[in-house]
LUMRO-406259 format. One record per residue (C-alpha): x, y, z. Coordinates in pm, 1 decimal, decimal comma. Example, Ala and Ser with C-alpha at 12.3 -4.5 7.8 and 13.67 -1.06 7.14 Angstrom:
// residues 2
         px         py         pz
     1230,0     -450,0      780,0
     1367,0     -106,0      714,0
END
This chain:
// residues 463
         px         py         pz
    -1993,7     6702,2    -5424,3
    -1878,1     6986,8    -5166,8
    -2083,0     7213,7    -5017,3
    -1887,3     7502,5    -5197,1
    -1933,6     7346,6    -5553,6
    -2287,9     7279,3    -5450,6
    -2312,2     7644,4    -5402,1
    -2143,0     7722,9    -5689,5
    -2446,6     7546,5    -5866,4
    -2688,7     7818,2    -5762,4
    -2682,5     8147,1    -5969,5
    -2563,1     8430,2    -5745,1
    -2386,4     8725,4    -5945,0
    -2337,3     8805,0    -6307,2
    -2439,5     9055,7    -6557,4
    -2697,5     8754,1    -6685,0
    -2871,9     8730,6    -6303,0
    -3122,9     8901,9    -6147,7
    -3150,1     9078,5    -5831,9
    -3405,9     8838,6    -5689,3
    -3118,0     8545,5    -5766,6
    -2864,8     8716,0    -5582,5
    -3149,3     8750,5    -5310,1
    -3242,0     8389,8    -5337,4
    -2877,0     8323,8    -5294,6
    -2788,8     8563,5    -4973,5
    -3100,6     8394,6    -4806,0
    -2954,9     8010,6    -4875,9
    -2618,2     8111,3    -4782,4
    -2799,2     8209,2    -4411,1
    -2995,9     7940,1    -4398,4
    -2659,2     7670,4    -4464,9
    -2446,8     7902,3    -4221,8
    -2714,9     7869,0    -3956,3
    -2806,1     7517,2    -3982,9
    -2429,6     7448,6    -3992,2
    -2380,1     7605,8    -3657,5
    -2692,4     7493,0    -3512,1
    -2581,1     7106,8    -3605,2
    -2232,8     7168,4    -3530,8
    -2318,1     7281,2    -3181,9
    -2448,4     6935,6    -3119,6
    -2122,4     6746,5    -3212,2
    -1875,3     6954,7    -3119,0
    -1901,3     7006,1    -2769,4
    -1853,0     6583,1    -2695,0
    -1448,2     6622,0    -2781,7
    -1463,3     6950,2    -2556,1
    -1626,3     6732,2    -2258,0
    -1316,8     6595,3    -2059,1
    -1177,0     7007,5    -2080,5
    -1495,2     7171,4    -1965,4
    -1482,8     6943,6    -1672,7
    -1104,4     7015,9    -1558,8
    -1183,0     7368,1    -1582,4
    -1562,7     7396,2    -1445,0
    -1533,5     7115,4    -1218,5
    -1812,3     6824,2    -1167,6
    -1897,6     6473,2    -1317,8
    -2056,9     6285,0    -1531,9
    -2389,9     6410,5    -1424,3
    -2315,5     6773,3    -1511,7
    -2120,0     6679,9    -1839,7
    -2459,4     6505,2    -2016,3
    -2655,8     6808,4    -1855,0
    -2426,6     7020,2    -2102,6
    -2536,6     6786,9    -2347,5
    -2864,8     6763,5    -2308,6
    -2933,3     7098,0    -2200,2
    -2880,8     7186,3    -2587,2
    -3056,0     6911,5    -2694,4
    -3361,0     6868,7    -2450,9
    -3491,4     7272,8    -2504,9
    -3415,0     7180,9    -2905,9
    -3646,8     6908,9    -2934,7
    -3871,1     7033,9    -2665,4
    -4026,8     7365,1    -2856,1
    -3943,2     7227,5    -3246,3
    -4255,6     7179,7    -3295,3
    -4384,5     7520,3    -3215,2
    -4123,7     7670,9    -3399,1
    -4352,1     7650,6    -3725,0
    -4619,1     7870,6    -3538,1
    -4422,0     8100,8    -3440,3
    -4251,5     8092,7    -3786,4
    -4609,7     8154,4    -3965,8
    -4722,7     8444,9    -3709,6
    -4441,5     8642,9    -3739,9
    -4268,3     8547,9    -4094,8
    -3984,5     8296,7    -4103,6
    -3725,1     8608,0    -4168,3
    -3799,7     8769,7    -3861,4
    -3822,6     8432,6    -3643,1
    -3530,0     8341,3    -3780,7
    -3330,2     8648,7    -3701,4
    -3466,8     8666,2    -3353,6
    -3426,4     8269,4    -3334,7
    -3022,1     8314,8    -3457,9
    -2952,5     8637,3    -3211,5
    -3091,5     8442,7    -2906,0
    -2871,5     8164,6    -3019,9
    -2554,6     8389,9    -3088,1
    -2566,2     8537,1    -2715,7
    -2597,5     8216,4    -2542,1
    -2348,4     8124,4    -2729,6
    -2127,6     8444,4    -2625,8
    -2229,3     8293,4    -2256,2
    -2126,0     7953,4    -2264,8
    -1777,1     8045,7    -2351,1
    -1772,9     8293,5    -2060,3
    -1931,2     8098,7    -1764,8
    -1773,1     8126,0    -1504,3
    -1924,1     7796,0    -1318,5
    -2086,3     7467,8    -1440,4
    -2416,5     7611,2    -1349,2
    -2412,5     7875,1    -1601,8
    -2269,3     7670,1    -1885,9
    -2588,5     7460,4    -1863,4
    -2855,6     7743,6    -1836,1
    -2647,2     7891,0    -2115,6
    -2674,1     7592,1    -2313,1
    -3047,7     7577,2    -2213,7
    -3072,9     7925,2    -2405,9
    -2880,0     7803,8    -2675,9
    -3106,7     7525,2    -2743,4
    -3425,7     7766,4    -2736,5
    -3239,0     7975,6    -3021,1
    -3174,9     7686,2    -3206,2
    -3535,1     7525,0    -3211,2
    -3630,4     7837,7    -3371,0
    -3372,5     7880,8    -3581,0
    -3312,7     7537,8    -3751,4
    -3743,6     7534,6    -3911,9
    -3730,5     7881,6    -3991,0
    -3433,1     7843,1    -4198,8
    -3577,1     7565,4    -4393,5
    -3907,5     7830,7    -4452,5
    -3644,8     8093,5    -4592,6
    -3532,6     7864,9    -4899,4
    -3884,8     7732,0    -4958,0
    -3970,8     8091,8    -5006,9
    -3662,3     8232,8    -5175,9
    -3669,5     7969,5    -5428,8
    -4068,6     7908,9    -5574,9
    -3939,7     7666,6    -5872,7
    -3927,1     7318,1    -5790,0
    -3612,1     7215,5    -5951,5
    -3397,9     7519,7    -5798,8
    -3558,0     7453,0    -5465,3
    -3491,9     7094,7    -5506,5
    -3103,7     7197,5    -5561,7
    -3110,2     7432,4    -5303,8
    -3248,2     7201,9    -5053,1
    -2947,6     6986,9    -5094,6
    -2701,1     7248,3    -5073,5
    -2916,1     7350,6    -4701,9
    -2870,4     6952,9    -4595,4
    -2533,0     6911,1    -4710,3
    -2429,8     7214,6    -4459,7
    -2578,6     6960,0    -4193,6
    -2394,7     6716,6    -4314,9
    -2041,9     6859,5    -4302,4
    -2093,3     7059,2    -3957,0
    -2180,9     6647,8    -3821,5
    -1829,1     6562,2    -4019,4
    -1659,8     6848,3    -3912,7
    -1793,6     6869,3    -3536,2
    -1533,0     6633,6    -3328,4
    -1221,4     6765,9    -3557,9
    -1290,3     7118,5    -3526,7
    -1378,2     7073,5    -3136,8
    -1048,0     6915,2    -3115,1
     -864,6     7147,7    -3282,9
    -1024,6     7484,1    -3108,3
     -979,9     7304,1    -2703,5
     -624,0     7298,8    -2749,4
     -678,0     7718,1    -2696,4
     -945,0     7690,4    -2485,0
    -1303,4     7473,2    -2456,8
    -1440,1     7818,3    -2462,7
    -1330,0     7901,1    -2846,0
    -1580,0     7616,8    -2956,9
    -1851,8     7817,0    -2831,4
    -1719,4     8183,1    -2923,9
    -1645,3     8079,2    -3258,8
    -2069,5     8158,5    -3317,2
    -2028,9     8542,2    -3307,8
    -1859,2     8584,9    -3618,2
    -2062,6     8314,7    -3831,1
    -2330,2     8482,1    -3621,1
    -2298,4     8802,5    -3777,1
    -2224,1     8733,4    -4130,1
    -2539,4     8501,9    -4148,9
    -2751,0     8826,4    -3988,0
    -2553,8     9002,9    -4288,8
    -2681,8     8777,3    -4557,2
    -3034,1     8795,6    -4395,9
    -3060,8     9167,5    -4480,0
    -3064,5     9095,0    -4867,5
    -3363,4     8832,4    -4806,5
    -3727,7     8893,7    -4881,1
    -3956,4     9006,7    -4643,3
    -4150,4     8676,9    -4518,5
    -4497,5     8619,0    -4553,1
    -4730,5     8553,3    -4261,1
    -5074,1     8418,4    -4154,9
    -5277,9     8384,8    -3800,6
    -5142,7     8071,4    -3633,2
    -5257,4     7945,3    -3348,2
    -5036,4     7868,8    -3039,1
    -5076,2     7546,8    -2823,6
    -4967,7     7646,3    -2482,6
    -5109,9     7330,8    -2284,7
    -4949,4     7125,7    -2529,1
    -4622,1     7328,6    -2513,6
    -4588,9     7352,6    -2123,7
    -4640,0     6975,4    -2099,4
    -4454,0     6866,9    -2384,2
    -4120,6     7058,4    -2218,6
    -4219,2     6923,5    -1864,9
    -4247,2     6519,6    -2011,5
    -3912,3     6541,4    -2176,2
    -3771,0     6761,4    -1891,8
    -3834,3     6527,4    -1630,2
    -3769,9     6224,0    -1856,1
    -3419,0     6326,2    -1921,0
    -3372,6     6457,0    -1525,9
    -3457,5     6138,2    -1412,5
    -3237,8     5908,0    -1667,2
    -2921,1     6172,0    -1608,7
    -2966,0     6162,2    -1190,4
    -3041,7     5799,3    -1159,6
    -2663,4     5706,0    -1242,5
    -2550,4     5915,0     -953,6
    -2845,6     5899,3     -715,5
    -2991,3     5541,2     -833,4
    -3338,1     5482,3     -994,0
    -3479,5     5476,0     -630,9
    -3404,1     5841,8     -520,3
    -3680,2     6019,5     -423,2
    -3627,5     6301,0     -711,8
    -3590,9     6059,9     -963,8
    -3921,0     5903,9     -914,2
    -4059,8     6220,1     -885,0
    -3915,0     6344,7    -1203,6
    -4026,9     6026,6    -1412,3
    -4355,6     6089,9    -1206,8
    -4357,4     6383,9    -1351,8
    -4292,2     6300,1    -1706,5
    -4572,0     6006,1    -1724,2
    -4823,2     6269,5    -1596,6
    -4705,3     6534,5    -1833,3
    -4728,2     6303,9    -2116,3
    -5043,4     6196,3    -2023,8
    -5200,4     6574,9    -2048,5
    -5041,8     6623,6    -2371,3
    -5210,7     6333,2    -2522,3
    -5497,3     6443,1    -2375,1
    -5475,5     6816,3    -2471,0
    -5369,9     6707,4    -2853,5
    -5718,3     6542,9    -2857,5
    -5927,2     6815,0    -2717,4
    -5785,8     7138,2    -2820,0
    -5886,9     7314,7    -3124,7
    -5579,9     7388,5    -3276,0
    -5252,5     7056,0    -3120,8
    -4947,4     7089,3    -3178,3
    -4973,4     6695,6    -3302,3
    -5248,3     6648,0    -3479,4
    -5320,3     6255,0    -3310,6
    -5491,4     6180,4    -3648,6
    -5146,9     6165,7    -3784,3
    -5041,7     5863,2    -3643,8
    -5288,3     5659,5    -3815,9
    -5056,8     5645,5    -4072,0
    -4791,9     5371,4    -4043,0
    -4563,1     5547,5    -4264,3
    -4559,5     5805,0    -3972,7
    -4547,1     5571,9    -3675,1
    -4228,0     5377,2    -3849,4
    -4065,0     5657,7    -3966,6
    -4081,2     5861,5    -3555,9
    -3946,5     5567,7    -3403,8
    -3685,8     5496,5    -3689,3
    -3536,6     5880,8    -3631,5
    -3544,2     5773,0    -3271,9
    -3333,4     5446,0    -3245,3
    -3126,3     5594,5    -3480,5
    -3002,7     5888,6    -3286,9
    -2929,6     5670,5    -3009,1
    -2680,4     5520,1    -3174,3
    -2563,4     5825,7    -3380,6
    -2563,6     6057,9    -3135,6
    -2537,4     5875,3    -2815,1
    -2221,8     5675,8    -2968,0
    -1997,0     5973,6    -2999,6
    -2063,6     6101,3    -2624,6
    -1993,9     5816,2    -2493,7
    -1645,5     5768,8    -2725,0
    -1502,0     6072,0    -2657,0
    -1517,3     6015,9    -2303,1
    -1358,2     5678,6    -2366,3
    -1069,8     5837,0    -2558,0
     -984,7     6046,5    -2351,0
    -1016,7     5921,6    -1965,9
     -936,8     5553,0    -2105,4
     -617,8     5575,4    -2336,6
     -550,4     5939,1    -2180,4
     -606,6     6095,6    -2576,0
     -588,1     6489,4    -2646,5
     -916,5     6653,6    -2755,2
     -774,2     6648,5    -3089,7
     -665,6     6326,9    -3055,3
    -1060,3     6207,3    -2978,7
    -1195,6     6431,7    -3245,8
     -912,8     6252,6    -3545,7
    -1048,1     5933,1    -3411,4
    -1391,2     6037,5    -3535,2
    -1235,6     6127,1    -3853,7
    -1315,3     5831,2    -4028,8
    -1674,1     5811,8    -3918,5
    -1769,0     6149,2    -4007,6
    -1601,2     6191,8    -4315,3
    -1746,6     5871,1    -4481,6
    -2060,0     5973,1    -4354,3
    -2056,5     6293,1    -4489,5
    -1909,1     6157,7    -4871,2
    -2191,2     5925,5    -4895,2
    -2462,7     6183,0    -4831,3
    -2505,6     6349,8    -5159,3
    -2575,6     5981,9    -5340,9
    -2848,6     5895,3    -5045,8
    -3118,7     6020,5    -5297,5
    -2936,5     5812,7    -5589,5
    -2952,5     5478,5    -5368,0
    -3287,6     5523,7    -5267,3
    -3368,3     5618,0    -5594,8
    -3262,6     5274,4    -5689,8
    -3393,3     5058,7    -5409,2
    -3669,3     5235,5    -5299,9
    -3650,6     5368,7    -4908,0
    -3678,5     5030,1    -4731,3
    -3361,6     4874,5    -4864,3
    -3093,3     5138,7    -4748,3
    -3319,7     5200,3    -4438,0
    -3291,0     4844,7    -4324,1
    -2928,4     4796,2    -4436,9
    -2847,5     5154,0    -4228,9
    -2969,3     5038,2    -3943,5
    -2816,4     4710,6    -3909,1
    -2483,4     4848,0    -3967,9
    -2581,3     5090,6    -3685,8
    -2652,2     4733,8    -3485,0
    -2343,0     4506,8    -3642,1
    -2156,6     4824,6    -3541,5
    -2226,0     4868,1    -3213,2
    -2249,4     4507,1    -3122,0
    -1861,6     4483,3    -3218,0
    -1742,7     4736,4    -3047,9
    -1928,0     4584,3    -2736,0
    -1767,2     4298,7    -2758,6
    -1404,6     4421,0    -2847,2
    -1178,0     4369,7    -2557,7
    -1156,6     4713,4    -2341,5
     -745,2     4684,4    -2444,5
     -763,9     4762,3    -2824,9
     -564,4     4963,4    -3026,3
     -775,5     5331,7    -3044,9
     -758,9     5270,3    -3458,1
     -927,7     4963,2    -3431,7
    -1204,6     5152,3    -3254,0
    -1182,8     5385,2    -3486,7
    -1241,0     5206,1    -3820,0
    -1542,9     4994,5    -3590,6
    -1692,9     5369,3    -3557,6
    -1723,5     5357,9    -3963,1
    -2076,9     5128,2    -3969,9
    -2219,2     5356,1    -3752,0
    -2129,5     5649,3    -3962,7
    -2227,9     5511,1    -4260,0
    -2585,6     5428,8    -4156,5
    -2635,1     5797,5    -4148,4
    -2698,6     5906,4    -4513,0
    -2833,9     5548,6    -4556,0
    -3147,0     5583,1    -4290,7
    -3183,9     5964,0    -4296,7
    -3318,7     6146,1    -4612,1
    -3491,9     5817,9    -4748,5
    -3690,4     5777,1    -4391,6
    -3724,4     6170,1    -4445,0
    -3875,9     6180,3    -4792,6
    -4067,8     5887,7    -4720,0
    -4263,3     6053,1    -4479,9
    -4359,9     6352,8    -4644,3
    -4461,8     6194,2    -4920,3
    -4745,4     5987,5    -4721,7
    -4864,5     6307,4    -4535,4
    -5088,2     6546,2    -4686,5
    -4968,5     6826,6    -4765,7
    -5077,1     7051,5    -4518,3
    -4983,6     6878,4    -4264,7
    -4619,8     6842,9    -4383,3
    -4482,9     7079,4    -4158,0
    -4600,2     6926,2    -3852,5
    -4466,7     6580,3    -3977,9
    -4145,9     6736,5    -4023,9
    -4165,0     6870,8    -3686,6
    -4285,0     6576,4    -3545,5
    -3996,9     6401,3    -3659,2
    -3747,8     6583,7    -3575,9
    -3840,1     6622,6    -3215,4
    -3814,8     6243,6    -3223,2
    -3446,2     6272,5    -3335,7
    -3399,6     6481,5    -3069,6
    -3532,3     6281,0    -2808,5
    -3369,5     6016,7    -2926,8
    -3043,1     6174,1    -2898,5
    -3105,1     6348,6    -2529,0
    -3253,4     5972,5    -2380,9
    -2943,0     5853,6    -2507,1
    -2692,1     6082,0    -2379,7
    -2873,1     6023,5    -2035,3
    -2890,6     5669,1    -1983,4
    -2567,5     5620,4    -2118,5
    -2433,1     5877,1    -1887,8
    -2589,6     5670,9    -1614,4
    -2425,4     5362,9    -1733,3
    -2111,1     5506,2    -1723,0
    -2120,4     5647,1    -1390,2
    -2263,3     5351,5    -1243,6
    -2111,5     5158,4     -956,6
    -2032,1     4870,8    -1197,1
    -1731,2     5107,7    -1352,3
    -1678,6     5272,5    -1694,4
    -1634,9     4961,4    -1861,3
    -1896,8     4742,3    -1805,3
    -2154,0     5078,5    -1840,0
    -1958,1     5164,2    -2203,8
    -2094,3     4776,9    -2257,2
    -2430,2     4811,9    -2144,7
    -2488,4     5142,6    -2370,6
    -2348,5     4946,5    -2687,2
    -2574,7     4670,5    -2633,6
    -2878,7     4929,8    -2582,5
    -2787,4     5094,0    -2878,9
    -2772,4     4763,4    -3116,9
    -3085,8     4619,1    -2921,7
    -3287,1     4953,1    -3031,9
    -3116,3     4982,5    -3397,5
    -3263,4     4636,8    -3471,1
    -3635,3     4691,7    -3304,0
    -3613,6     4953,7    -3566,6
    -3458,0     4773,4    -3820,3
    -3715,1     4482,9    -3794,0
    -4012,3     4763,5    -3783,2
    -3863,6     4922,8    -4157,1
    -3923,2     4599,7    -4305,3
    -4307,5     4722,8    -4291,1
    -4207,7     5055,5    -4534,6
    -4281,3     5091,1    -4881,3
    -4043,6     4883,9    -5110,9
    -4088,7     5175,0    -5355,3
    -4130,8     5564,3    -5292,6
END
């Protein structure tokens, strides 16, 4: 089913609907546009990588900080997005969420140095750790029946779905103006999704508490965490400032399971993670975003400084992947449905392993569309690991504490995706070559894929 006929499912205008439908409707039509551009932001910068480097200058190093300058703020302050959501009302956080987002995006594609793409990109990922939650608030709200919030909740995850599909194509197609047209094409989607927001009902809101210990050394653990992975393939693991910075990130993490015990009101409730539902289903959206995410970065660099491919060129070569990943999504509920979670879990995840283990091994001369259809297993264990592991969990959480599951595991996903972009980056700029680093990473990524594999077999066999 495509997102437009999915849409199409929804009641929107008529003589026959009300005006709270056609509210209902603006306010999902927002929330797809912005969680389009928020995921698409994530995937279609990799194609753009080999461009932004000929024109800004710098390495490998200041390519993954692009990257993971995104990703690192995004999974940094997810999970105080909900907070912020309840004290203010998810329509207003998500408007002031989307604008921040919207002019960091106008910034990236005006920088004028490397330097200012990253803090840009920084920016952007603060606007989209707001944006992304709140979103997902604004179609709980506009839609208080179960079934049509069940509906619309699909049509909200397939706009995910395509912007992942979409990401490398698009990229491809909008560097051969200019790398900066991937980021300038936000201002217009910007605006119409502000548009639709004006037709959505005011939010509701409640006294929340904010965790600021927890929040400061969240952001400094995964800070220095990724700083040290991303500088130790140029400076070595031995440099002063990476020691420091993973010196840094053990203490950090250290106060912030110290803080989530103490304080009144944690951002992570500890309590939750006597659950095993919870533990599997954190480090399952972990492992698999190092392959799913990691895998891409590290391809389109391949295409295009190894066979000498276009942008375009890279982002076709995704094709396949994306595309198959993207059909299969709206019958991941169906298969599940059938199996239970475990089974498509497991089987996800060691195509994400079989996957990347063949490509490892595939000599360093083969033909880019043999790559290409190799690409396909890891693709496909998309749809097959994510909404089961997703639905899984909040159905063993209690209710109120949903939200902070959700968040929880998200910001797993994204830290998962950020770690891998760094080591791998390391890998590849290592003194052993590109080759034997784009070896290394494949190996990582199938080792991890089946630790996680192996640790699914403990899930439910039924929902």
């Amino acid at each position: 089913m495509s997102l437009i006929a999915s849409l199409r499912r929804v009641p929107s205008t008529g003589p026959g609907v009300s005006a709270a439908d056609r509210h209902a409707t603006a306010t999902l039509a927002a929330a797809v546009l912005a969680f389009f551009v928020i995921t698409l932001d994530a995937t279609i910068v990799n194609v753009a990588l080999p461009s932004i480097r000929a024109g800004l200058g710098g390495g490998i190093t200041g390519l993954q900080w692009v990257v993971d300058g995104y990703t690192l703020m995004f999974a940094a302050l997810l999970l105080s997005a909900g907070s912020l959501s309840d004290r203010i009302g998810a329509r207003r956080a998500f408007a002031g969420g989307l604008v921040v987002f919207v002019v960091a995006s106008a910034a990236c594609g005006l920088a004028p140095a490397l330097g200012v793409l990253i803090a840009a990109r920084v920016v952007q990922g603060i606007g989209a750790a707001v944006t992304m939650p709140t979103s997902m608030a604004l179609v709980r709200h506009a839609f208080p029946d179960a079934g049509r919030r069940a509906r619309a909740v699909g049509v909200w995850a397939m706009g995910g779905a395509v912007a992942a599909a979409a990401g490398p194509v698009l990229g491809g197609v909008l560097s051969l103006a200019s790398w900066r047209v991937i980021f300038w094409i936000n201002l217009p989607v910007g605006l119409v999704t502000l548009l639709l927001l004006t037709r959505a009902p005011h939010s509701p809101t409640r006294p929340a508490p904010f965790d600021w210990i927890g929040q400061v050394t969240a952001v400094l653990a995964m800070g220095g965490l990724t700083f040290g992975a991303i500088e130790a393939g140029a400076a070595g693991f031995t440099a002063p400032e990476v020691l420091g910075a993973l010196g840094l990130a053990v203490v950090a993490f250290a106060a912030f399971v110290a803080a989530q015990a103490r304080v009144a009101h944690p951002m992570v409730p500890l309590e939750l993670f006597r659950s095993a539902v919870v533990v599997v289903a954190t480090g399952v959206g972990f492992a698999f975003m190092v392959g799913f995410y990691g895998l891409p970065f590290v391809f389109s660099l391949y295409f295009q400084q190894q066979h000498g491919m276009s942008a375009l060129g890279a982002g076709i070569a995704f094709l396949p992947m994306m595309v198959l990943s993207a059909c299969l999504t709206p019958f991941s509920a169906r298969i599940a449905g059938w199996t239970g979670p475990r089974v498509p879990v497991v089987a996800g995840l060691v195509l994400l392993a079989a996957g990347s283990l063949t490509l490892a091994l595939v000599p360093a001369s083969a033909a880019v569309w043999l790559t290409a259809l190799l690409l396909v297993p890891v693709g496909l264990a998309g749809p097959l690991v994510m909404p089961p592991t997703t639905a899984l969990l909040l159905e063993h959480v209690p209710a109120h504490r949903t939200g902070t599951a959700g968040g929880v595991f998200n910001t797993s996903r994204q830290v998962g995706g950020a770690l891998a972009v760094a080591v791998f980056g390391a890998l590849l700029s290592g003194s052993a070559g590109f080759e034997h680093g784009l070896r290394v990473s494949l190996f990582l990524a199938a080792a991890v894929a089946c630790v996680a594999a192996a640790a699914a077999t403990r899930m439910p066999h039924d929902h």
